[in-house]
C-alpha positions as CSV (number, residue, x, y, z in Angstrom):
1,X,0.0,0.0,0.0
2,X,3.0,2.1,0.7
3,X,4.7,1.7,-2.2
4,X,1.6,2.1,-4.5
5,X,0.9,5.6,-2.7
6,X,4.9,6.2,-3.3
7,X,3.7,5.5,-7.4
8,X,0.5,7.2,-7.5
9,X,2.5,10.6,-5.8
10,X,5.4,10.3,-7.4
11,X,3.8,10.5,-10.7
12,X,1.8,13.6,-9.9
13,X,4.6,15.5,-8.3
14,X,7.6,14.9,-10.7
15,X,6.5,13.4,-13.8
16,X,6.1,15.8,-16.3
17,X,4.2,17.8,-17.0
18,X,3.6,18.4,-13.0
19,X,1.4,18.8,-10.9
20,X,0.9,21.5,-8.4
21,X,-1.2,24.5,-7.1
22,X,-1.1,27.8,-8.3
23,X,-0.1,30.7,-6.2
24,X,-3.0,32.8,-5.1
25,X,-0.5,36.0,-2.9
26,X,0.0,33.1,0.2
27,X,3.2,31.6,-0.8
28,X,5.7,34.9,0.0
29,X,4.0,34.8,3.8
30,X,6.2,31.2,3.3
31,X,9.3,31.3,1.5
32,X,9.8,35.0,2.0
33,X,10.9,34.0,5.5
34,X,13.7,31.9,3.6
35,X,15.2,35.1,1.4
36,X,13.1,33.9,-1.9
37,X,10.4,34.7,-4.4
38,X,8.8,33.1,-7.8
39,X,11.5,33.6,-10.6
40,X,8.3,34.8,-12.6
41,X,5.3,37.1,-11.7
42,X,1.9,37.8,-13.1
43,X,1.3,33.6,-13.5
44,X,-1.2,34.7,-10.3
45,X,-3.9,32.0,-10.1
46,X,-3.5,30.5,-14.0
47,X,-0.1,28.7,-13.6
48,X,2.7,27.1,-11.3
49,X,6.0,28.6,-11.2
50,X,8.6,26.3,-10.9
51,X,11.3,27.9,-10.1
52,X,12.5,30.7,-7.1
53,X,15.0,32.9,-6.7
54,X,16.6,34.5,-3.9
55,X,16.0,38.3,-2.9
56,X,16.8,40.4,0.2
57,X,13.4,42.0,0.1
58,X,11.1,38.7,-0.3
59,X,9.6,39.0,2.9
60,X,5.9,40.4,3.7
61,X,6.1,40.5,7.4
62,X,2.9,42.6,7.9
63,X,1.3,38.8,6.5
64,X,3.5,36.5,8.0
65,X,2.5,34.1,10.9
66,X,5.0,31.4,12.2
67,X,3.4,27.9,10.8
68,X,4.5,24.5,11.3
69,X,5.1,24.0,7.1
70,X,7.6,26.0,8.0
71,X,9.8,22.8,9.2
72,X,9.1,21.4,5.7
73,X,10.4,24.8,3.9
74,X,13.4,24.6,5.6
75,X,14.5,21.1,5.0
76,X,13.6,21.8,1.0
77,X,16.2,24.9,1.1
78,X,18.5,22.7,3.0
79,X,18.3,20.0,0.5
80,X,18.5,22.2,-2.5
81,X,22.2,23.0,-3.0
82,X,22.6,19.1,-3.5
83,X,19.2,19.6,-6.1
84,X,20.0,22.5,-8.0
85,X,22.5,23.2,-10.6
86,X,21.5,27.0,-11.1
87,X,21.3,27.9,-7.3
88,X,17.9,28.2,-7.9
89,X,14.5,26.7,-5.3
90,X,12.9,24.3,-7.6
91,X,9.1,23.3,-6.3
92,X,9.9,20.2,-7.4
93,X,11.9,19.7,-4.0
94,X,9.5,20.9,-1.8
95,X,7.5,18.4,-3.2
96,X,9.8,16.0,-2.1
97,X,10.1,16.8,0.9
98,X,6.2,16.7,1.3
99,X,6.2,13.6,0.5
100,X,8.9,11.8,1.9
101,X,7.1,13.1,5.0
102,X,3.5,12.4,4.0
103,X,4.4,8.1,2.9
104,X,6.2,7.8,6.4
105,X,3.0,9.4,8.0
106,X,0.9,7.0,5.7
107,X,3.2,4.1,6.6
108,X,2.6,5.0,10.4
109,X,-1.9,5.1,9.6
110,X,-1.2,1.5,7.8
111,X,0.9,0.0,10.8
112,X,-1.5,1.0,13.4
113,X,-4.9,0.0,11.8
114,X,-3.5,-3.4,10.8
115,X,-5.9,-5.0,13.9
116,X,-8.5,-3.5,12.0
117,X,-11.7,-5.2,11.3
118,X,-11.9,-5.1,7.1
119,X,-8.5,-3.4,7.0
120,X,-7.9,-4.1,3.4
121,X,-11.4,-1.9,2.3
122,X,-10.0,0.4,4.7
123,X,-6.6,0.4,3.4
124,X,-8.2,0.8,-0.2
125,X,-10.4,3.6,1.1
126,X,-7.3,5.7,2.8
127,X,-5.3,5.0,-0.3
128,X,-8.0,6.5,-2.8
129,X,-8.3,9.8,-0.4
130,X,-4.8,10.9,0.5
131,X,-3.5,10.2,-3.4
132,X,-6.2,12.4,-5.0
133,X,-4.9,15.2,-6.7
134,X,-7.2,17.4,-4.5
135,X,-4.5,16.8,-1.7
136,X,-1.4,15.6,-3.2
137,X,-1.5,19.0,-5.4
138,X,-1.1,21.2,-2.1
139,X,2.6,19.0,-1.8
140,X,4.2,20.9,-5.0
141,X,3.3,24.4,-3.5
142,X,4.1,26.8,-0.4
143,X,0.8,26.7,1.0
144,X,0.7,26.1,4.6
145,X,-2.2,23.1,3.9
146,X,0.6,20.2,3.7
147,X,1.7,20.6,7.5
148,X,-2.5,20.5,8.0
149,X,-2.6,17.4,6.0
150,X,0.6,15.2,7.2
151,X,0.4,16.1,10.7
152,X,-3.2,15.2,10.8
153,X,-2.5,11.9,9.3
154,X,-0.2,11.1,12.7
155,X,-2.5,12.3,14.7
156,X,-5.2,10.4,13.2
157,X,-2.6,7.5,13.3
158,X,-1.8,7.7,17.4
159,X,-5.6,8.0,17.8
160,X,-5.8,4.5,16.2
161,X,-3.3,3.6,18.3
162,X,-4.6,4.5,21.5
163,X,-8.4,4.0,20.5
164,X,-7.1,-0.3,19.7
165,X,-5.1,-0.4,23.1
166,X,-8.3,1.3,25.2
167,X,-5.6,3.6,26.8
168,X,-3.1,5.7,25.8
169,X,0.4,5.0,27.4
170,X,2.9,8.5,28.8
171,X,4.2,7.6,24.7
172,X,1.4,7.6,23.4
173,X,0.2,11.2,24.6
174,X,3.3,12.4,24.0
175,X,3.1,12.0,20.4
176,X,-0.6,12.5,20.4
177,X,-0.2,15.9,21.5
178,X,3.0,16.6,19.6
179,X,1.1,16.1,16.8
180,X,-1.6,18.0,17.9
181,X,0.2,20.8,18.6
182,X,2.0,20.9,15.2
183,X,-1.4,20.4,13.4
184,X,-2.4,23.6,15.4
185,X,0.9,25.8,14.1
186,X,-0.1,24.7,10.8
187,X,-2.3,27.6,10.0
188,X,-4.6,29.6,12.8
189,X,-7.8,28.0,11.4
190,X,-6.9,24.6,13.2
191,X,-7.1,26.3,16.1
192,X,-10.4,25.8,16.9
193,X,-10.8,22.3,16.8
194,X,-7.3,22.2,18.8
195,X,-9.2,23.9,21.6
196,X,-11.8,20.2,21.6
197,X,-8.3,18.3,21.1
198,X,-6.9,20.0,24.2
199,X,-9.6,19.5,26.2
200,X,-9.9,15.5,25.3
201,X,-6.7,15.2,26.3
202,X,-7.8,15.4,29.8
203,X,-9.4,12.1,29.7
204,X,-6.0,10.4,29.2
205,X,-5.3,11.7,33.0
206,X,-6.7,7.7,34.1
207,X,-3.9,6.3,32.3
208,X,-1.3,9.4,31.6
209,X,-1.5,10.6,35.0
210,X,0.3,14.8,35.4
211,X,1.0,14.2,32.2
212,X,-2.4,14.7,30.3
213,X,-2.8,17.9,32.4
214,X,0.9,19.1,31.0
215,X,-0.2,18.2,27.7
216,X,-3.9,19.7,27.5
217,X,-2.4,23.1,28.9
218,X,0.5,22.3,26.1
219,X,-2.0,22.3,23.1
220,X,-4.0,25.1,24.5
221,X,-1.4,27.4,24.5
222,X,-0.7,26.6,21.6
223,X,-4.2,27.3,20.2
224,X,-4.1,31.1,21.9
225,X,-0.7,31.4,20.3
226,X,-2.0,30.8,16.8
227,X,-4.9,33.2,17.3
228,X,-2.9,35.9,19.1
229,X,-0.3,35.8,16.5
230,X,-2.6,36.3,13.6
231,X,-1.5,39.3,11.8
232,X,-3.4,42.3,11.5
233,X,-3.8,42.7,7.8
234,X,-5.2,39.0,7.8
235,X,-7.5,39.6,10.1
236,X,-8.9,43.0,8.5
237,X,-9.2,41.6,5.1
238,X,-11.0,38.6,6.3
239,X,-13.5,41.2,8.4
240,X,-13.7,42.7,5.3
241,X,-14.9,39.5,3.4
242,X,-17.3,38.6,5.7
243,X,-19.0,41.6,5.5
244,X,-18.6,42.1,1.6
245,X,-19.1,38.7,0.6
246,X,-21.4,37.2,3.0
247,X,-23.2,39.4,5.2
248,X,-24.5,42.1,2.3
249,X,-25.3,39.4,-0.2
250,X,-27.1,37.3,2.2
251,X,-29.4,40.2,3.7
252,X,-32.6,41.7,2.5
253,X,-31.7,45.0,3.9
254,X,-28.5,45.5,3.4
255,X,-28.5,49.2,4.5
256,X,-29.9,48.0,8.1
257,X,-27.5,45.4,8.5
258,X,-24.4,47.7,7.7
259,X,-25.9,50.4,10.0
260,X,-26.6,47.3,12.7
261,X,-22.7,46.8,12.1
262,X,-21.6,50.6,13.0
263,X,-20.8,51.2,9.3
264,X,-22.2,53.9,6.4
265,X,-25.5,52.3,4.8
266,X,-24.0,53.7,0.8
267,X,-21.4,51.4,1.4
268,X,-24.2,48.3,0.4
269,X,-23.0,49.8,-3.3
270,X,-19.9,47.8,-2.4
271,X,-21.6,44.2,-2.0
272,X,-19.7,40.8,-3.5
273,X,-16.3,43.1,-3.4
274,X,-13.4,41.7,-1.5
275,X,-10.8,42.5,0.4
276,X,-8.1,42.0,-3.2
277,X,-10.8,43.2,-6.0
278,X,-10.9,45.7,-8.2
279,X,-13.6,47.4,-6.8
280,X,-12.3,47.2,-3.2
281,X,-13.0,49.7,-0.6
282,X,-11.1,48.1,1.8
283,X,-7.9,50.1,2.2
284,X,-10.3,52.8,2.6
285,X,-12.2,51.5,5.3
286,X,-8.8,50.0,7.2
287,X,-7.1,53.1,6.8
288,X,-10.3,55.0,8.3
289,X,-10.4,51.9,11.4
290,X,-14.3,51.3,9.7
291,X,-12.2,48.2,9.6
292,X,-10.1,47.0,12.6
293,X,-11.8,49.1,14.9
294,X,-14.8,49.6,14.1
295,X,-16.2,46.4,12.7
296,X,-14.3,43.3,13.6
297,X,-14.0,39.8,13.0
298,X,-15.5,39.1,16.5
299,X,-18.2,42.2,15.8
300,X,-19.5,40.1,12.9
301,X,-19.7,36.8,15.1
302,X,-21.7,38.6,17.4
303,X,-23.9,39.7,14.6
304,X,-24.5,36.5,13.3
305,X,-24.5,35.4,16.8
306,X,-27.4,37.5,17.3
307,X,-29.8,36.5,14.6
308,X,-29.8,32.7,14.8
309,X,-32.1,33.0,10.8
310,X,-28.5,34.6,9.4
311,X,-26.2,31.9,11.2
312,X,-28.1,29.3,9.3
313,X,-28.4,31.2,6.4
314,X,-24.8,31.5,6.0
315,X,-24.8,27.7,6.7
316,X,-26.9,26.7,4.3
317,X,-24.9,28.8,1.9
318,X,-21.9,27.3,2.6
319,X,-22.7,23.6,3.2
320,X,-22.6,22.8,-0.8
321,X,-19.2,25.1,-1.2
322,X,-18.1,23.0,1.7
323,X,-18.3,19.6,0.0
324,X,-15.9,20.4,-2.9
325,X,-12.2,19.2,-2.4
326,X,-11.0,21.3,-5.5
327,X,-10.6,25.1,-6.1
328,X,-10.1,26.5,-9.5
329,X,-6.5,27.3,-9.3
330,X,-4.1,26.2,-12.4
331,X,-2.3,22.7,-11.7
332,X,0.5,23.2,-14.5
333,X,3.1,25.8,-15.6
334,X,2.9,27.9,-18.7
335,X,5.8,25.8,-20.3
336,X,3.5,23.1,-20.7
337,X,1.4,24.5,-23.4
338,X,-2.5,24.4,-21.4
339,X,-4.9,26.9,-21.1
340,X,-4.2,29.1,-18.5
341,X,-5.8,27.4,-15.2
342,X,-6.0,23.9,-16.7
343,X,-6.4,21.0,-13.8
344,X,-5.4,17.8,-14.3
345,X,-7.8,15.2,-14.3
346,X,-6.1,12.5,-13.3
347,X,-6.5,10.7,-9.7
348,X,-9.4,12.9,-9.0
349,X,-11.6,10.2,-8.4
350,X,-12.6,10.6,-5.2
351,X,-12.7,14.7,-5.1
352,X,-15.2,14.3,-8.1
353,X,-17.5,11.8,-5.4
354,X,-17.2,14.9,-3.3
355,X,-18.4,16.9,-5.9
356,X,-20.9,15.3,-7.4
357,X,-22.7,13.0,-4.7
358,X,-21.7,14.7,-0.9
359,X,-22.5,18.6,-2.9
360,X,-26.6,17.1,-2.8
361,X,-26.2,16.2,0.9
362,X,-24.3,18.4,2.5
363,X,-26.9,18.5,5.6
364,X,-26.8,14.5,5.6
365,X,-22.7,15.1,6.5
366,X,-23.0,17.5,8.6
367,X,-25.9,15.8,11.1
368,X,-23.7,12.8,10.8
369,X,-20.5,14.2,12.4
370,X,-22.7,15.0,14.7
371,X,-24.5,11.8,15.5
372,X,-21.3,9.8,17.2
373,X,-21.5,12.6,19.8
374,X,-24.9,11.7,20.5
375,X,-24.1,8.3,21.2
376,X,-21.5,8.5,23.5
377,X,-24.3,10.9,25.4
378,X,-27.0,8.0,25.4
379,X,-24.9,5.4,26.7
380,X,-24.1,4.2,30.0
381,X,-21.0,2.8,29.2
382,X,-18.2,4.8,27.2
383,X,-16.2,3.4,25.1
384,X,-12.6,5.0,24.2
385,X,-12.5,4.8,20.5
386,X,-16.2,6.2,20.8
387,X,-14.9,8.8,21.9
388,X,-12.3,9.3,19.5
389,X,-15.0,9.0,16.5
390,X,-16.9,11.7,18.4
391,X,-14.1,13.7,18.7
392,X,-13.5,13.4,15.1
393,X,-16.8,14.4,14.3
394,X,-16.8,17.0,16.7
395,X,-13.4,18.6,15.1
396,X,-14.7,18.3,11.6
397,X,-18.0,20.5,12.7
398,X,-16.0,23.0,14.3
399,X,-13.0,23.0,11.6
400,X,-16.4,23.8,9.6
401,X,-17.9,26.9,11.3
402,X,-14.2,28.4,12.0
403,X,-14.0,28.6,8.0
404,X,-17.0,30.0,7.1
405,X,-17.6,32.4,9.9
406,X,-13.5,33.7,10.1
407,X,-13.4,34.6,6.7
408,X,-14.8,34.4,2.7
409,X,-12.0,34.3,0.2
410,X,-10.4,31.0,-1.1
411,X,-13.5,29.2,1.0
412,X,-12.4,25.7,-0.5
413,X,-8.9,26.0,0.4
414,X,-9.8,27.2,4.3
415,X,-12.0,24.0,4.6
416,X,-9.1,22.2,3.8
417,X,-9.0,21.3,7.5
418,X,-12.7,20.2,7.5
419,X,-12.7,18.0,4.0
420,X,-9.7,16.2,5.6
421,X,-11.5,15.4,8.9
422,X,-15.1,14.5,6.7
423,X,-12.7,12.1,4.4
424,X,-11.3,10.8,8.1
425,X,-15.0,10.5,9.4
426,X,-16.2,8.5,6.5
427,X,-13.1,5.9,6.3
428,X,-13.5,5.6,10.1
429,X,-17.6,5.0,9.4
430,X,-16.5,2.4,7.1
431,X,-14.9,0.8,9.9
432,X,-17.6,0.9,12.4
433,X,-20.4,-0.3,10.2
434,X,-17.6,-3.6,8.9
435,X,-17.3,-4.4,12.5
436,X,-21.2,-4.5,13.6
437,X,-21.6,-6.0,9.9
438,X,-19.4,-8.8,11.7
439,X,-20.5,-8.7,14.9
440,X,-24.4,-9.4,13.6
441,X,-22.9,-12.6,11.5
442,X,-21.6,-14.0,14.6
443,X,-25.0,-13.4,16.6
């Protein structure tokens, strides 16, 4: 299984022509902290650039935000002296190093969930999800998403662990909540489920002892770190987004609601703009605190939080945006002769099942991450892989509502966090219903 994800990445990362992900203005927040930039700009959404160069003035620190895909970055520039010929950063090795990290994380899922009931449908299942191009794409780019994805895959891994032994050893929630921790630093949005991990690592204290206490603080620090370290202009532009591009076009008085936000009632004239469109008035509105001070990120919670119709508006709007795996963002270089934001095809098997079945339920997923929960509340007895799966379930709905209500702009890339949890959910479902399917046989 290993070796036929090794095949099945390996030919989408460095056979030609390659794949990756088109930068959208997030890769200098990650390799500007190295000294580099894209060797070509204007390619914007339509194309991957392949090759960076170095320069002094790279770095965007107003945007930058310490992130665990850092590690990754710096182990690709380490590497690339030995790689390059022209001194020049060629994706095509931080692709490697993505996925000489993702295979040994995949390696780890296999080991652990060979006591598996109908591990080899299960094997299948995780094979077909973590090689679709949805995901492997992110690997030849410097998006912060690959840290999300890998160190979620450990995680998910030690949870298998613990959930098969009943207990999780000191070892066990050492690693558990290293990896916790690390999926947190990936990017700011994990946060919020990293608030449910922390406080689940509590229930190791039976087994852990001191320990689970150390490592619940451990994670939520973390959590507040990631939040408080934020930077300004991300959080403005995202205020900005959510009041452009979701509030305005969802309302049916659009003057009221701006004016029930502290904010000019003309400014309705500015609906479906965002924060990086033409027809912006957002460095206006920051430079005049309308935005930052004014209206915040928490200010529009509080708004939604306050008309319970509009939360589930929003929701409802979301849920089928939610279900895709793929954005529209060029998978190939302009040197390979395709229209300009051509994606591949190939190994998108199971983001097109996203697409084109889970886009007509999206309510059906979302009740049933919730359901697990509800279990574990009815019965008596509590199981710890239960638990776990309600976790899960728990994380995913959370991973959910921290997209869609922190900001609206790449909406499919920020629930990367919460596609990978649903694609987690549903292997783990696949599971549970093999081992009643069992269980019933012998009865």
């Amino acid at each position: 299984m290993v070796a036929a994800a090794a095949v099945i990445v390996a030919f989408q990362l460095f056979v030609p022509p390659i794949v990756g992900l088109a930068d959208q203005g997030d890769f200098q927040r990650i390799i500007g902290r190295f000294g580099y930039r894209a060797e070509r700009s204007g390619l914007a959404t339509l194309f991957i650039e392949r090759k960076y160069v170095r320069d002094a003035n790279s770095r965007v620190r107003d945007w930058e935000q310490f992130s665990s895909e850092y590690f990754f970055v710096a182990a690709a520039v380490g590497l690339n002296p030995a790689a390059s010929r022209d001194g020049k950063l060629d994706l095509r090795v931080m692709g490697f190093i993505h996925a000489i990290a993702f295979l040994a994380a995949f390696a780890r899922l296999l080991q652990v969930s060979r006591g598996v009931r109908g591990r080899v449908l299960v094997w299948i299942a995780m094979l077909l999800i973590l090689t679709d191009v949805a995901y492997v794409a992110y690997c030849n780019s410097f998006f912060a998403e690959p840290a999300s994805l890998i160190f979620f895959v450990l995680l998910a891994a030690e949870s298998i662990d613990i959930a098969q032994r009943g207990f999780a050893t000191r070892g066990n929630l050492l690693r558990w909540s290293l990896w916790a921790i690390l999926f947190v630093l990936a990017k700011p949005a994990n946060a919020a489920p990293g608030f449910l991990l922390a406080l689940f690592a509590l229930r190791f204290r039976a087994s852990a002892g001191r320990a689970a206490l150390f490592a619940s603080a451990a994670i939520v620090a973390t959590c507040v770190v990631a939040i408080a370290t934020t930077p300004k202009e991300v959080r403005n532009a995202n205020t900005y987004n959510l009041v452009f591009m979701s509030v305005l076009p969802e309302s049916r008085n659009p003057a009221a609601d701006l004016q029930a936000l502290g904010l000019d009632w003309r400014l309705q004239d500015f609906s479906r703009s965002g924060a990086f469109t033409p027809e912006t008035m957002y460095p206006q509105m920051e430079a005049r605190g309308d935005i930052g001070r004014v209206v915040t990120d928490a200010t529009v919670l509080r708004f939604y939080l306050a008309r319970p119709t509009r939360f589930w508006r929003h929701i409802q709007v979301m849920l089928p945006v939610a279900m895709h795996l793929r954005d529209w963002y060029g998978n190939y270089g302009p040197e390979t002769g395709y229209p300009p934001a051509t994606r591949t095809r190939a190994f998108a098997a199971w983001s097109d099942l996203h697409a084109v079945v889970l886009r007509r339920i999206p309510k059906v997923v979302l009740l049933s991450l919730l359901a697990p929960a509800a279990m574990v509340l009815m019965r008596r007895k509590r199981e710890l892989w239960m638990e776990l799966y309600a976790l899960l379930g728990l994380c995913a709905v959370t991973a959910f509502l921290t997209a869609i209500f922190g900001a609206h702009w790449d909406d499919i890339k920020h629930l990367f966090s919460f596609n990978l949890m649903v694609d987690a959910f549903l292997v783990t479902t696949i599971g549970w219903v093999f081992q009643r399917l069992q269980r019933a046989r012998r009865i």
